[in-house]
Biotite code that builds the C-alpha atoms (Angstrom):
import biotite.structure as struc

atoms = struc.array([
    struc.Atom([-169.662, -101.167, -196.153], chain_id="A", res_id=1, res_name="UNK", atom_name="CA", element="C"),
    struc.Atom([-165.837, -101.741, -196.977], chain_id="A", res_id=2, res_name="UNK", atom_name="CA", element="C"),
    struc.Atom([-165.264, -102.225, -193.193], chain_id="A", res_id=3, res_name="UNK", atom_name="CA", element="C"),
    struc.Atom([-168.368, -104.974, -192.832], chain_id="A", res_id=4, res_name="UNK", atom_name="CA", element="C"),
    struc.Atom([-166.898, -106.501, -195.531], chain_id="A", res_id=5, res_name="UNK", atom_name="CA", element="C"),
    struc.Atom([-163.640, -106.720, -194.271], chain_id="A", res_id=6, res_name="UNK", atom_name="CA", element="C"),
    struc.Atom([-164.981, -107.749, -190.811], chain_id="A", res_id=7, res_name="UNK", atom_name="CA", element="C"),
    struc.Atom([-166.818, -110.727, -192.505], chain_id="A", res_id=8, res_name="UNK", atom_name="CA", element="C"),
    struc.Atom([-163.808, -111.616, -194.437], chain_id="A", res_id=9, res_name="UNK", atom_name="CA", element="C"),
    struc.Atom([-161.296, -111.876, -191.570], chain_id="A", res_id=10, res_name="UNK", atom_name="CA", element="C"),
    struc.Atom([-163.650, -113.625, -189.125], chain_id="A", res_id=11, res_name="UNK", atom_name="CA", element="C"),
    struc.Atom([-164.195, -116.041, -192.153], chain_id="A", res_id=12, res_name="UNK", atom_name="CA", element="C"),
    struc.Atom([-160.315, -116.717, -192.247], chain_id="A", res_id=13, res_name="UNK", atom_name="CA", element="C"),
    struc.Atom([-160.145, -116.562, -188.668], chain_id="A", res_id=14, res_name="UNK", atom_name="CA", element="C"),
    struc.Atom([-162.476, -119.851, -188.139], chain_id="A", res_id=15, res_name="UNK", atom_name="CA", element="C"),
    struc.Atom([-160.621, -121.476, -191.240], chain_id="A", res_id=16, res_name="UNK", atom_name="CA", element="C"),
    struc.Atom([-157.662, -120.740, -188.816], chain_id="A", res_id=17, res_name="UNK", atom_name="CA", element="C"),
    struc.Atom([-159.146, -122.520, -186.425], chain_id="A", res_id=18, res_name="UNK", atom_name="CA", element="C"),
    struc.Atom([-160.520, -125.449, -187.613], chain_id="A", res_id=19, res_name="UNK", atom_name="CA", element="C"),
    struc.Atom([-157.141, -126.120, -188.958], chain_id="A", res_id=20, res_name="UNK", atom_name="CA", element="C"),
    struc.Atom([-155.735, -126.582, -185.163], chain_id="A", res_id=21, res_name="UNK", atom_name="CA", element="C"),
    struc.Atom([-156.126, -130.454, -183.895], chain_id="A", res_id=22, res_name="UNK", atom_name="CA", element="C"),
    struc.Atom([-157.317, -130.541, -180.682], chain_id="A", res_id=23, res_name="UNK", atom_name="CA", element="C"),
    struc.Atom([-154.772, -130.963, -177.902], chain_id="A", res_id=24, res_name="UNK", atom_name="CA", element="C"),
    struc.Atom([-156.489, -134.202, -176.566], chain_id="A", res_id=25, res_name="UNK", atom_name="CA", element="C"),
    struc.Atom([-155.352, -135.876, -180.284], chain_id="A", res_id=26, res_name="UNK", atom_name="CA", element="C"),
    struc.Atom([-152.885, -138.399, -179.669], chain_id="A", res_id=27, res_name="UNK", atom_name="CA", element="C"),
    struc.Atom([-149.817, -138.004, -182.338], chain_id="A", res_id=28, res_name="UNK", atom_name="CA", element="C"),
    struc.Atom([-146.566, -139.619, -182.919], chain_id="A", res_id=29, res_name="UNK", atom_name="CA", element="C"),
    struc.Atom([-144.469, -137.502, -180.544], chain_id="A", res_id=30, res_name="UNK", atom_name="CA", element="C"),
    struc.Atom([-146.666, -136.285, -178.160], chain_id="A", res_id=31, res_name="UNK", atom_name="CA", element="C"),
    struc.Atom([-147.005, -139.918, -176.016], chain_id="A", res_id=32, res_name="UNK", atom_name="CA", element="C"),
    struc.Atom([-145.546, -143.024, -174.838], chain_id="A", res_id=33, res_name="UNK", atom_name="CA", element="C"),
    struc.Atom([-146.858, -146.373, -175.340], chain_id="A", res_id=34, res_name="UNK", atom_name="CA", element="C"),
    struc.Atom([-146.747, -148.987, -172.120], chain_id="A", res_id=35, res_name="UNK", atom_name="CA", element="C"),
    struc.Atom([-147.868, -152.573, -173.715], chain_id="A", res_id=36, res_name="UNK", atom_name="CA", element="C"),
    struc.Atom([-148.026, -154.350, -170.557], chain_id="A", res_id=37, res_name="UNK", atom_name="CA", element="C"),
    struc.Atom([-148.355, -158.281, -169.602], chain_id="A", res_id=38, res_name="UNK", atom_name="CA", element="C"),
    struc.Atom([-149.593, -159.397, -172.894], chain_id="A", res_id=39, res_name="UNK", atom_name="CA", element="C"),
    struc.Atom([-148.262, -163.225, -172.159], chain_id="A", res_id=40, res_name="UNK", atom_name="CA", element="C"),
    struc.Atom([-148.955, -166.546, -172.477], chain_id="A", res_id=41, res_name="UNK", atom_name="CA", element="C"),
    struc.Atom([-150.301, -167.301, -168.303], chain_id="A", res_id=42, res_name="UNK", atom_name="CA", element="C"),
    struc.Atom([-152.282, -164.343, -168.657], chain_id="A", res_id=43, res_name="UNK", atom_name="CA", element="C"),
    struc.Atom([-153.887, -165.018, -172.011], chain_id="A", res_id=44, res_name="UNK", atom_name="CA", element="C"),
    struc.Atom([-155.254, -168.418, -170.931], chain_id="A", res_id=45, res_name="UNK", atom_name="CA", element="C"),
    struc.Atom([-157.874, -167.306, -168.715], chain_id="A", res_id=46, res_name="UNK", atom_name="CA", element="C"),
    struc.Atom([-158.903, -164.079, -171.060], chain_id="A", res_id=47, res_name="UNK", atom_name="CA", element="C"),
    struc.Atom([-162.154, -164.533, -172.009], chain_id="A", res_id=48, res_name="UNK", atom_name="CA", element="C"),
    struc.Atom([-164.285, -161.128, -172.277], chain_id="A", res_id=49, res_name="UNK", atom_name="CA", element="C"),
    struc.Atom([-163.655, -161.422, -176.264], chain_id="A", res_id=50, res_name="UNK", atom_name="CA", element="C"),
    struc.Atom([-162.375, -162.958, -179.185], chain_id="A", res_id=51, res_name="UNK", atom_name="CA", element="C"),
    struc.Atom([-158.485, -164.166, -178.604], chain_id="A", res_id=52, res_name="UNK", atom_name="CA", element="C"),
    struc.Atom([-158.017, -163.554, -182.198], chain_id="A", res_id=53, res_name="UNK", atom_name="CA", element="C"),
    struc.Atom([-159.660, -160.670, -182.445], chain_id="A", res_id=54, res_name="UNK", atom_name="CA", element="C"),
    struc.Atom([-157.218, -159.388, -179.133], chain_id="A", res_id=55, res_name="UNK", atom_name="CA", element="C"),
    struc.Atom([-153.627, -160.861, -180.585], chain_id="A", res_id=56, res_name="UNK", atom_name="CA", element="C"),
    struc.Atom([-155.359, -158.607, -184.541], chain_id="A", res_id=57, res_name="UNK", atom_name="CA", element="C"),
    struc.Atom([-155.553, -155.278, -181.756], chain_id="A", res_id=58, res_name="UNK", atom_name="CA", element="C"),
    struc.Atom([-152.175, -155.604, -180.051], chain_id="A", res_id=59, res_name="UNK", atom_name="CA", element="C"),
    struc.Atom([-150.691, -155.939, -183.819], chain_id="A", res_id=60, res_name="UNK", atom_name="CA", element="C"),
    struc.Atom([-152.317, -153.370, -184.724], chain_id="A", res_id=61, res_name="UNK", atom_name="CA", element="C"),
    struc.Atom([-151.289, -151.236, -181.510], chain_id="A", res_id=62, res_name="UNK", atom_name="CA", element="C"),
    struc.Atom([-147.521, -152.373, -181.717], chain_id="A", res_id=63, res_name="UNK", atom_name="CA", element="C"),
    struc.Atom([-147.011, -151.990, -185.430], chain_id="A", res_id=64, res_name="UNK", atom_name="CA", element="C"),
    struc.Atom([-148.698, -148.380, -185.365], chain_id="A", res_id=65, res_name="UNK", atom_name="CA", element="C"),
    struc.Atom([-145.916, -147.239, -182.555], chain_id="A", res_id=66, res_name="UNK", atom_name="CA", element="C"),
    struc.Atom([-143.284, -149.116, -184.641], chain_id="A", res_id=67, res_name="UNK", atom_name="CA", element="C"),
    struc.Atom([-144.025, -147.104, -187.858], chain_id="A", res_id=68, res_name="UNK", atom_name="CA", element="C"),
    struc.Atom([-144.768, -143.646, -186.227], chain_id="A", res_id=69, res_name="UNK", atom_name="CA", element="C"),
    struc.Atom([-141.754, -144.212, -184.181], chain_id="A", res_id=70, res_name="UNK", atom_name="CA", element="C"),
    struc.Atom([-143.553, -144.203, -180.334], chain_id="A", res_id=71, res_name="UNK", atom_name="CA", element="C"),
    struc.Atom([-141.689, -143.948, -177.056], chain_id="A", res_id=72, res_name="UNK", atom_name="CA", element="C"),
    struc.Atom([-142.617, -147.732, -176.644], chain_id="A", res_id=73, res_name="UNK", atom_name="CA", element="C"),
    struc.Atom([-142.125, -149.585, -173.208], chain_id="A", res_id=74, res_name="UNK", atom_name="CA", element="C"),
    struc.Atom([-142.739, -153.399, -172.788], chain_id="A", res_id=75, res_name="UNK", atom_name="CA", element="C"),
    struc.Atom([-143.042, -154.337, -169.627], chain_id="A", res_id=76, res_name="UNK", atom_name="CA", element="C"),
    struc.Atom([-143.761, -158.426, -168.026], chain_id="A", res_id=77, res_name="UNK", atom_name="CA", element="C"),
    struc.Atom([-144.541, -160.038, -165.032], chain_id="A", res_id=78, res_name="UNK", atom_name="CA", element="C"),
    struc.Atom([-142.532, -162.828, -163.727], chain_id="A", res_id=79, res_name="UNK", atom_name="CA", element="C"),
    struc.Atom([-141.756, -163.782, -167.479], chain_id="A", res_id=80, res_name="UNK", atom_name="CA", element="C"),
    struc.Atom([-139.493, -166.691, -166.830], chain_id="A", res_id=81, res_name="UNK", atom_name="CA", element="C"),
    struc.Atom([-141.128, -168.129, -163.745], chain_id="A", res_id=82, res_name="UNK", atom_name="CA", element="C"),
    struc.Atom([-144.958, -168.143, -164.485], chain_id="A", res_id=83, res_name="UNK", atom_name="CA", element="C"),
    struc.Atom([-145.859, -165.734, -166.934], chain_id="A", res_id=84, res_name="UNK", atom_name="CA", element="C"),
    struc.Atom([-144.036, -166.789, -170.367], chain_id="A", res_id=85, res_name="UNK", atom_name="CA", element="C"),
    struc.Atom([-143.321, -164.679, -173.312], chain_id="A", res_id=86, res_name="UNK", atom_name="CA", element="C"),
    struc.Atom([-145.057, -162.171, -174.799], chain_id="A", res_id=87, res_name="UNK", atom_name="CA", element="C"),
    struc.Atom([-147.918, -162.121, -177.819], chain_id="A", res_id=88, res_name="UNK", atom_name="CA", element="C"),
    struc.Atom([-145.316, -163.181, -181.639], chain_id="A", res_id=89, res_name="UNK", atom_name="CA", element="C"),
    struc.Atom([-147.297, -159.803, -182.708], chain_id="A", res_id=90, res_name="UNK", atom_name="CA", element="C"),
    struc.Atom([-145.187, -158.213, -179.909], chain_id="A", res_id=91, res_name="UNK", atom_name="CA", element="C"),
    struc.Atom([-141.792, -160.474, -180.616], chain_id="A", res_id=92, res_name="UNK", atom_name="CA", element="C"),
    struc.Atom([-142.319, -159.411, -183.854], chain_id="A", res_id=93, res_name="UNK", atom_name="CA", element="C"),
    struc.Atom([-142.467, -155.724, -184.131], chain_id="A", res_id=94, res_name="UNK", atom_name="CA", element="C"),
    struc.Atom([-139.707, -155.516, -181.185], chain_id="A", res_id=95, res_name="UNK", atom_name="CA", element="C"),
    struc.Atom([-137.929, -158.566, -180.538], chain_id="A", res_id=96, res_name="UNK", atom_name="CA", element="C"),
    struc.Atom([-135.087, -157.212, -178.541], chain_id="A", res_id=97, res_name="UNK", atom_name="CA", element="C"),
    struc.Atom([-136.245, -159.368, -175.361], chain_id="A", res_id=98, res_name="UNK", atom_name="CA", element="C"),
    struc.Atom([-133.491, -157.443, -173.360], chain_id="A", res_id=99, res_name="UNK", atom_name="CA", element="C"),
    struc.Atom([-135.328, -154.062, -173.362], chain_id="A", res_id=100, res_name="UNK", atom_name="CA", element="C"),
    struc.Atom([-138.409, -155.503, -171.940], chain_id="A", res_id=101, res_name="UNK", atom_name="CA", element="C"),
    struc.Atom([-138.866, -154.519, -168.240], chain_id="A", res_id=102, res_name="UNK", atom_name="CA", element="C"),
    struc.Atom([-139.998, -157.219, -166.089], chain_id="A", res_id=103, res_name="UNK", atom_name="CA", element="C"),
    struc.Atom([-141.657, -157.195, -162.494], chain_id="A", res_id=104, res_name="UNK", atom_name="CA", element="C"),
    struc.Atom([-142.380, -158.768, -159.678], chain_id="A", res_id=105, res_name="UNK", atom_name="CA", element="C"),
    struc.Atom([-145.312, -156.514, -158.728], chain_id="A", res_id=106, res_name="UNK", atom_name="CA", element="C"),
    struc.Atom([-148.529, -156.244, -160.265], chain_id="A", res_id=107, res_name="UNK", atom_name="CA", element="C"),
    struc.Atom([-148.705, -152.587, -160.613], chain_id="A", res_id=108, res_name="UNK", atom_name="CA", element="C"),
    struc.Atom([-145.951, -151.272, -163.165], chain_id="A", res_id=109, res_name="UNK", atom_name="CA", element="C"),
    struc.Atom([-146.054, -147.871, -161.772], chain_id="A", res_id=110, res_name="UNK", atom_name="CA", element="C"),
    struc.Atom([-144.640, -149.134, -158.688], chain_id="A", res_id=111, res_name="UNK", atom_name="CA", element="C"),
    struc.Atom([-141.420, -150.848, -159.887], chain_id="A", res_id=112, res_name="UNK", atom_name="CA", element="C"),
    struc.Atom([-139.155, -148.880, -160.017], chain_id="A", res_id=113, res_name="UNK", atom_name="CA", element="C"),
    struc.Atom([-137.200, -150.009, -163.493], chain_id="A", res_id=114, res_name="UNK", atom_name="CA", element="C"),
    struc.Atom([-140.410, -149.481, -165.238], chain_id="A", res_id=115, res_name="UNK", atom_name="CA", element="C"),
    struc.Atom([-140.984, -146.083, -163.508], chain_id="A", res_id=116, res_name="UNK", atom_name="CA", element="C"),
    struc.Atom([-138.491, -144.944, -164.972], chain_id="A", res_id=117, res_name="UNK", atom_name="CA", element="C"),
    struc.Atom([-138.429, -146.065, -168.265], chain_id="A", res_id=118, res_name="UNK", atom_name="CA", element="C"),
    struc.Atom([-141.792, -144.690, -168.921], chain_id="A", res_id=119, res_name="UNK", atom_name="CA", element="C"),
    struc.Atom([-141.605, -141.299, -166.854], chain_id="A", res_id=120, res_name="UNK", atom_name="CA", element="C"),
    struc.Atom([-137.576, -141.101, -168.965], chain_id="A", res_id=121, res_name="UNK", atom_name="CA", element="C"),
    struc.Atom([-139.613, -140.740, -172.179], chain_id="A", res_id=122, res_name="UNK", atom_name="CA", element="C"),
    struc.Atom([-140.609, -137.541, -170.772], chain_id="A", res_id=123, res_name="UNK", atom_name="CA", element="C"),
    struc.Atom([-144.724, -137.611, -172.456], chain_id="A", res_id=124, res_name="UNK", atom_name="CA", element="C"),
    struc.Atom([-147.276, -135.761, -170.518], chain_id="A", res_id=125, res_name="UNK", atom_name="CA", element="C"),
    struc.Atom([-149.411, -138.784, -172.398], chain_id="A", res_id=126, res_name="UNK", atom_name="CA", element="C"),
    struc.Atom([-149.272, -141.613, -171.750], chain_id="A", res_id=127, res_name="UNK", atom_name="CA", element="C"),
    struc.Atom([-151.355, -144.701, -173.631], chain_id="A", res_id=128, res_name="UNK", atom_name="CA", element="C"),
    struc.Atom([-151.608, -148.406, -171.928], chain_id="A", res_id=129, res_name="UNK", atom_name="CA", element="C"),
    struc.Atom([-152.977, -151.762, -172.875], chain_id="A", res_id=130, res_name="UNK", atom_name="CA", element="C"),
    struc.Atom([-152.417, -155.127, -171.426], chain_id="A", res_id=131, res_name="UNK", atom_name="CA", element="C"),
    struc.Atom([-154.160, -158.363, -169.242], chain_id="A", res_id=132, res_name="UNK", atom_name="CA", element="C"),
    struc.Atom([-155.650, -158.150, -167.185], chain_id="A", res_id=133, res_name="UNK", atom_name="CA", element="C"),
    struc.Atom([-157.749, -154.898, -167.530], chain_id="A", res_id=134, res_name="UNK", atom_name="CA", element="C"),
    struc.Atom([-158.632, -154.894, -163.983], chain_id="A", res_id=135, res_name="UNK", atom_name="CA", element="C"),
    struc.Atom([-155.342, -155.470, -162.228], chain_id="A", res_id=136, res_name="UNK", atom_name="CA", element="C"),
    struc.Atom([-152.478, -154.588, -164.592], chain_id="A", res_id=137, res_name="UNK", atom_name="CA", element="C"),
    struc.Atom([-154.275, -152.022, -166.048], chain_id="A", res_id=138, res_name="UNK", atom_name="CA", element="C"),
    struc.Atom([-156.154, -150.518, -163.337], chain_id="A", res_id=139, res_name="UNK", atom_name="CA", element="C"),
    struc.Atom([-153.534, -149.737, -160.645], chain_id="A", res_id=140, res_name="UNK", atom_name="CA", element="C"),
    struc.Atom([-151.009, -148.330, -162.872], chain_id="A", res_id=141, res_name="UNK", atom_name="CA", element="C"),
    struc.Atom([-153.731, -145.911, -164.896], chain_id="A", res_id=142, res_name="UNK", atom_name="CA", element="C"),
    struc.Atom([-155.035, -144.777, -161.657], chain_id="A", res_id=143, res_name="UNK", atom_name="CA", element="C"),
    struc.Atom([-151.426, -144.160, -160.167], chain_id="A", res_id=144, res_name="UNK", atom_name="CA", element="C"),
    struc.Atom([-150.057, -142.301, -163.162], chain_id="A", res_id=145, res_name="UNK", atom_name="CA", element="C"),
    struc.Atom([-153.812, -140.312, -162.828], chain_id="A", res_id=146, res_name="UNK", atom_name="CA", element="C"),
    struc.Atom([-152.564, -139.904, -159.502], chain_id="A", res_id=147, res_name="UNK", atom_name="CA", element="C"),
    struc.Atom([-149.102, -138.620, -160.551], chain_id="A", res_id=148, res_name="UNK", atom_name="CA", element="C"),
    struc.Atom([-150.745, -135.918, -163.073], chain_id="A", res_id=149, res_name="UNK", atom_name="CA", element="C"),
    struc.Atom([-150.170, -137.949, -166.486], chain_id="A", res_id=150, res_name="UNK", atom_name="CA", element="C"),
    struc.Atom([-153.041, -137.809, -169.072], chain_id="A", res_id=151, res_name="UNK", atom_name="CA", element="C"),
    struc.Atom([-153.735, -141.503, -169.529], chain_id="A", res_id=152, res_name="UNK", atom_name="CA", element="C"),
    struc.Atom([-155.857, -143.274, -172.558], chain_id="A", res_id=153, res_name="UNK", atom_name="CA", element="C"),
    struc.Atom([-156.029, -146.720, -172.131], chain_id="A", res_id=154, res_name="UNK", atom_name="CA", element="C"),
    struc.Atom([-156.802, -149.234, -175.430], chain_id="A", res_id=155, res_name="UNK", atom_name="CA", element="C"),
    struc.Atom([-159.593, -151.133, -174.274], chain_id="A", res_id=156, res_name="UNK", atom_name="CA", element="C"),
    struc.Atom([-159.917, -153.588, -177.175], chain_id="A", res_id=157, res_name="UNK", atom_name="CA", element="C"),
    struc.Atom([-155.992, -154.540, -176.933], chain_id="A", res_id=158, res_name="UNK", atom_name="CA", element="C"),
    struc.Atom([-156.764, -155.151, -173.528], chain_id="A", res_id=159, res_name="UNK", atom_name="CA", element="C"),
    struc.Atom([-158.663, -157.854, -171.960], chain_id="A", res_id=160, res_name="UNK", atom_name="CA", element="C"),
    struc.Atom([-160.171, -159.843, -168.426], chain_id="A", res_id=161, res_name="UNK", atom_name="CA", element="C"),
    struc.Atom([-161.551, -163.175, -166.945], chain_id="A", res_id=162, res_name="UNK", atom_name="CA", element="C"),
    struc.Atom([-165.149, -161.616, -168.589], chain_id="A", res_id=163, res_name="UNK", atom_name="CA", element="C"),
    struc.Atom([-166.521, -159.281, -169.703], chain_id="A", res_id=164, res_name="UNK", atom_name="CA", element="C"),
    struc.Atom([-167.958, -158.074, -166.835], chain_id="A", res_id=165, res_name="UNK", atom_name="CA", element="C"),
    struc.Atom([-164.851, -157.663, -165.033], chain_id="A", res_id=166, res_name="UNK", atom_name="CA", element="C"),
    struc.Atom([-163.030, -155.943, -168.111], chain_id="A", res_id=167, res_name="UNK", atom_name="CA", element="C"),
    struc.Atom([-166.224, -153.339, -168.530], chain_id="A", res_id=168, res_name="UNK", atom_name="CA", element="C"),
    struc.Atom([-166.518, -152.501, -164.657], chain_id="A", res_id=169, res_name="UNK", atom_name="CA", element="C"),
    struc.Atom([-162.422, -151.928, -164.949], chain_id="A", res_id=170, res_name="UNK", atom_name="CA", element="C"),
    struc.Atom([-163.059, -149.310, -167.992], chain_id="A", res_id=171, res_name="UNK", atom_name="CA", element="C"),
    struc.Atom([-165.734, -147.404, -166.189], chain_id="A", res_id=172, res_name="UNK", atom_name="CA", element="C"),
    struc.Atom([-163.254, -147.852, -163.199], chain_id="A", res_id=173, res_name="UNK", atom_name="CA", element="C"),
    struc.Atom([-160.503, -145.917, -164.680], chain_id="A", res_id=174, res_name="UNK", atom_name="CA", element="C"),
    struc.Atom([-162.806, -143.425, -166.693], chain_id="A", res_id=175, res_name="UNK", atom_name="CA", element="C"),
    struc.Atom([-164.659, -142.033, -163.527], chain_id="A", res_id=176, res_name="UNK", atom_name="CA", element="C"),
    struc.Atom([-161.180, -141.760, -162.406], chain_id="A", res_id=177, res_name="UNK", atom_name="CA", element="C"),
    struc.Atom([-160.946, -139.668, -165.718], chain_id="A", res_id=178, res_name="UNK", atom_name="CA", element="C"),
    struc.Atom([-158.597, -141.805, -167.855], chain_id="A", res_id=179, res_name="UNK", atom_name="CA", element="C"),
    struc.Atom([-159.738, -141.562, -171.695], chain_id="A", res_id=180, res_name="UNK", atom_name="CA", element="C"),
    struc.Atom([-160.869, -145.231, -173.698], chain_id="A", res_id=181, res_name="UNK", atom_name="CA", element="C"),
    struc.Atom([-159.727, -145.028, -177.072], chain_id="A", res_id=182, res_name="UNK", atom_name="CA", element="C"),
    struc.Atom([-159.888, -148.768, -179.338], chain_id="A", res_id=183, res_name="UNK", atom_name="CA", element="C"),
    struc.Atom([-156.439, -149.888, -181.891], chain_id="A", res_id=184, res_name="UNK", atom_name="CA", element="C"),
    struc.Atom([-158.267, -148.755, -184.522], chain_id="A", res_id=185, res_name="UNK", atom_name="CA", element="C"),
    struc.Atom([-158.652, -145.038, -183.264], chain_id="A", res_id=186, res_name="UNK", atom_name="CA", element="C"),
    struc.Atom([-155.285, -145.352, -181.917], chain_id="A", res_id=187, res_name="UNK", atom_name="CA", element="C"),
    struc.Atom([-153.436, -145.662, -185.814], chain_id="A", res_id=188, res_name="UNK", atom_name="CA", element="C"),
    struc.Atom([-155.725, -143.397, -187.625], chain_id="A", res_id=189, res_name="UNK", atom_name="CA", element="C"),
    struc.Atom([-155.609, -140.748, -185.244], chain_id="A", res_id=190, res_name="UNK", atom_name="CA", element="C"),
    struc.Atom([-151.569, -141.063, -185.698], chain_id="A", res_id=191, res_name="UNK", atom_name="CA", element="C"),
    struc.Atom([-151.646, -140.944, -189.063], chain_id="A", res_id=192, res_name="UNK", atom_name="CA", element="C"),
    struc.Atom([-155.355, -138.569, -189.397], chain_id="A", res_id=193, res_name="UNK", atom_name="CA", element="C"),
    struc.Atom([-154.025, -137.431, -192.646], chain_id="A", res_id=194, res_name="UNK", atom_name="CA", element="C"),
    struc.Atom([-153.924, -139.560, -195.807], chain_id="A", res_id=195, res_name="UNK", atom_name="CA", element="C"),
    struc.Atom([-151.954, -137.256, -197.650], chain_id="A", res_id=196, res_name="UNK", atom_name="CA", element="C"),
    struc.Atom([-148.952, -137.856, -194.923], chain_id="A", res_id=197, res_name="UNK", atom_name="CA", element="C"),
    struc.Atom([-147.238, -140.505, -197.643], chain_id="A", res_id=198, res_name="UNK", atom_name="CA", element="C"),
    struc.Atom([-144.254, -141.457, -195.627], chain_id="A", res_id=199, res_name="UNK", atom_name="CA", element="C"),
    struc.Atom([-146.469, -143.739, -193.331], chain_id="A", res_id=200, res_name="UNK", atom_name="CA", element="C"),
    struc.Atom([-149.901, -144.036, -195.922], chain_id="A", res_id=201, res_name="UNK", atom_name="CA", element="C"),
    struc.Atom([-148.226, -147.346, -197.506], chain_id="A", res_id=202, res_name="UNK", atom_name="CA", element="C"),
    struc.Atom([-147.555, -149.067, -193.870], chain_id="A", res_id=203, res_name="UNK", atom_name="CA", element="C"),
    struc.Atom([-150.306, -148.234, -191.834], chain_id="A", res_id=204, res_name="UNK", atom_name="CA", element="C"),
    struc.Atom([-152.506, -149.640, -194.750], chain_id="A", res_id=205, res_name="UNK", atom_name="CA", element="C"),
    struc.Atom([-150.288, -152.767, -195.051], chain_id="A", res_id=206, res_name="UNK", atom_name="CA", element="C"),
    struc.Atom([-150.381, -153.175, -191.118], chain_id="A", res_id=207, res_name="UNK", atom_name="CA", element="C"),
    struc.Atom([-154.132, -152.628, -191.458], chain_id="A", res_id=208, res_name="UNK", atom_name="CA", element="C"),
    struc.Atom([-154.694, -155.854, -194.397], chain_id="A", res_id=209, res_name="UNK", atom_name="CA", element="C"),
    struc.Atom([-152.634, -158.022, -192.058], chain_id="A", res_id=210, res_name="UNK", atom_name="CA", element="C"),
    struc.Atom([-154.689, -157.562, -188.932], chain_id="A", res_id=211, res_name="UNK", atom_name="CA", element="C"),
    struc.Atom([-157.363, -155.225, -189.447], chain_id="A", res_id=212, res_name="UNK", atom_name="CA", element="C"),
    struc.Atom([-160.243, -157.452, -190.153], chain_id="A", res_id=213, res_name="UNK", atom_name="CA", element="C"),
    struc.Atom([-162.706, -156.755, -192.245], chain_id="A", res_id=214, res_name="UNK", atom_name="CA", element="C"),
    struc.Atom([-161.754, -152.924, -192.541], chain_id="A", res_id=215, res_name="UNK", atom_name="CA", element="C"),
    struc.Atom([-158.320, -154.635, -193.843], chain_id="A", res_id=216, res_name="UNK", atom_name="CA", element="C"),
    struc.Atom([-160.395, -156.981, -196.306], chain_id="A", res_id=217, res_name="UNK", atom_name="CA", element="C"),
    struc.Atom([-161.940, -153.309, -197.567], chain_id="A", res_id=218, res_name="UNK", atom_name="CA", element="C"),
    struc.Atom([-158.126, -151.923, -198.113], chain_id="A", res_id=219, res_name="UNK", atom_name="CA", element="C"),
    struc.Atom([-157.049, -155.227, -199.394], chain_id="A", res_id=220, res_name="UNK", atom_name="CA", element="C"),
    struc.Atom([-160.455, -155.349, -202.141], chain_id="A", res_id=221, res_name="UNK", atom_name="CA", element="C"),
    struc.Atom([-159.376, -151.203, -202.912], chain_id="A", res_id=222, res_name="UNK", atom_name="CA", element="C"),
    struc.Atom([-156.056, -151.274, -203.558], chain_id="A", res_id=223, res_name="UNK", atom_name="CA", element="C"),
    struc.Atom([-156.611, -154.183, -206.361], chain_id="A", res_id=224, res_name="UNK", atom_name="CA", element="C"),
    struc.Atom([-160.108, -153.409, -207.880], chain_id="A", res_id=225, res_name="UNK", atom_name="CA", element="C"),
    struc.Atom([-159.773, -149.533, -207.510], chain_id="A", res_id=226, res_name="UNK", atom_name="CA", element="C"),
    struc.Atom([-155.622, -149.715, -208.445], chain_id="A", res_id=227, res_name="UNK", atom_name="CA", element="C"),
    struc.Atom([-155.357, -147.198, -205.103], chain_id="A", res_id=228, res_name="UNK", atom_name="CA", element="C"),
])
């Protein structure tokens, strides 16, 4: 009897065990890099499979998460000076260091050769991409990184196409091709996942009241009717 109890009591602990280990497809502060790439001006003008608004709230969102848990963050343009133009202010903002920004001539990040390299240096079997369009810009570098054996999730609501059409057929594109759709809002709670982690609680909830919509009019409405 001792022994059955015992048995019962160990397998018990053994599943608490268990169910205390995140799952190694969990994105978290170290184990990734961030590529934000294209989000400009000339690109942003013929966007149209959502909300502008709603896109500039998600790339905050996206941006300010890496900035607070401290992501391996690359920026990358195309032809910035020459067609393109600057980046998204929620970009400028949250790194405004224009001289760290990688710009390119080609289309496909992965194949220039500056940008390579700045996002295979941060040394992250991860890696995490969103930028314009979906289907070009996107597209070619998720499927070459794929390629390359990198485990790519691509943030398809900071990301965006000439419709929606064209934005949706990229995503199922790139997830046949086994890349992994996560959406800004995933992307900062599953780096943070723990409320009780207070060094980033206040931040990512400030972040969220400035450009999280209506789920940042609910943290906005708690913190001064429920005193949280």
């Amino acid at each position: 009897m001792k022994k059955t109890v015992l048995c019962i009591a160990l397998g018990f602990l053994s599943l608490l065990g268990f169910a205390q280990k995140p799952s190694p497809e969990l994105l978290s502060p170290t184990n990734h890099a961030l590529v934000m790439i294209d989000h400009e001006g000339q690109m942003a003008f013929a966007t149209n499979n959502g909300s502008m608004e709603v896109l500039r709230n998600n790339v905050g969102i996206v941006v300010g998460a890496s900035k607070i848990f401290n992501v391996a963050t690359v920026v990358t343009t195309v032809a910035e000076k020459s067609f393109s133009g600057p980046v998204f202010p929620e970009i400028l903002e949250v790194y405004p260091d224009q001289s760290k920004y990688i710009d390119r001539t080609t289309m496909n990040t992965w194949e220039d050769i500056n940008a390579h390299k700045a996002i295979t240096g941060k040394n992250k079997k991860k890696i995490v991409m969103s930028g314009l369009w979906t289907s070009v810009c996107i597209v070619f570098p998720v499927l070459s990184a794929l390629e390359e054996g990198y485990d790519v999730y691509v943030i398809t609501d900071a990301s965006g196409d000439i419709s929606k059409e064209v934005h949706d057929q990229a995503i199922t594109r790139m997830v046949q091709a086994g890349a992994k759709p996560i959406t800004s809002l995933q992307y900062i709670l599953e780096l943070q996942r723990d409320w009780a982690r207070q060094e980033t609680y206040k931040p990512v909830n400030d972040l969220l009241v400035k450009y999280g919509g209506a789920y940042g009019i609910g943290v906005q409405y708690a913190r001064e009717m429920l005193k949280h």
